[in-house]
C-alpha positions in Angstrom: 88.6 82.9 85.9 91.7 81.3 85.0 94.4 79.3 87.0 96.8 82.2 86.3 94.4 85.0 86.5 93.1 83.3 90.2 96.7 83.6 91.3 97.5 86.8 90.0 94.4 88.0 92.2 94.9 86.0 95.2 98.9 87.2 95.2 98.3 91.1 94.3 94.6 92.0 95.5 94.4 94.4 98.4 92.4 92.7 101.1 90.7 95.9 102.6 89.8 98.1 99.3 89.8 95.4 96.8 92.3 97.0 94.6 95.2 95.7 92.9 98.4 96.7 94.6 102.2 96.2 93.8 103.9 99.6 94.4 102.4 102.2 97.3 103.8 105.4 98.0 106.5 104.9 100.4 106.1 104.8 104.1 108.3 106.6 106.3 111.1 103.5 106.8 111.8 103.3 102.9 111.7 106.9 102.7 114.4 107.5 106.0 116.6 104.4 103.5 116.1 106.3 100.4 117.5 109.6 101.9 120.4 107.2 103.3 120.8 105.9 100.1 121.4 109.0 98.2 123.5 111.1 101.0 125.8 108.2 101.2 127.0 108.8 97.7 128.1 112.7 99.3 128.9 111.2 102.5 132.6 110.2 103.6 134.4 108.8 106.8 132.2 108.5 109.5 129.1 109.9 108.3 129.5 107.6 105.3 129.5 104.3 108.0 126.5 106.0 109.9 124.2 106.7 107.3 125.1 103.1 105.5 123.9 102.2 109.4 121.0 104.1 109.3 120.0 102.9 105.9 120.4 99.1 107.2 118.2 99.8 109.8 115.7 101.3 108.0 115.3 99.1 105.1 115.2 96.0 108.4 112.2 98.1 109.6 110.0 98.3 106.7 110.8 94.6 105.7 109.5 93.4 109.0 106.4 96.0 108.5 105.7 94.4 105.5 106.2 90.9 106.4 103.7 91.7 109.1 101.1 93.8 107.6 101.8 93.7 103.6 98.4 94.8 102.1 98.4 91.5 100.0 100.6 87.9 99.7 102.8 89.7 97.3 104.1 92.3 99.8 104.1 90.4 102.6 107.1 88.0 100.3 108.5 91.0 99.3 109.1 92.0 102.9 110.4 88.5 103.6 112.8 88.6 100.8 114.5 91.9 102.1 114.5 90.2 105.6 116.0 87.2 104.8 118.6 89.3 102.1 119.8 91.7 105.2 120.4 88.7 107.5 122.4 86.9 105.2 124.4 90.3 104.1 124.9 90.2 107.8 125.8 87.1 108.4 128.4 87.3 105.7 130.1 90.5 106.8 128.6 92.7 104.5 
């Protein structure tokens, strides 16, 4: 095996079934931001604010899931990167 293909396995491979993963079918956090997602664009005034609220939090929750328990190296940065991308919007004001 390759460098490149040894990497490629080590970053994506699923450590309990073996399998190749990059995408699963969403868990209930990044479903709960989805359905933020899309009913803000409906949304005005307050309901607007509490589902942007809502959204935040649940996009905070399944980073930190995946940070913690990403099936594979590839998740587990992904769930960092979302982390580290809703601090910073929050430390900025956004």
């Amino acid at each position: 095996m390759t460098r490149v293909g040894a990497l490629v396995d080590w970053m994506f491979r699923d450590r309990t079934t073996g399998r190749i993963v990059i995408a699963q079918v969403p868990n209930i956090a990044l479903l709960a931001w989805l359905v933020a997602c899309v009913l803000t664009v409906v949304a005005t005034g307050t309901v607007h604010t509490l589902l942007g609220y809502a959204g935040t939090v649940a996009l905070v929750v399944w980073a930190g899931d995946e940070l913690a328990r990403g099936v594979n190296p590839f998740r587990r940065l992904l769930g960092a990167a979302v982390l580290a991308w809703e601090v910073f919007s929050l430390l900025r004001g956004g």
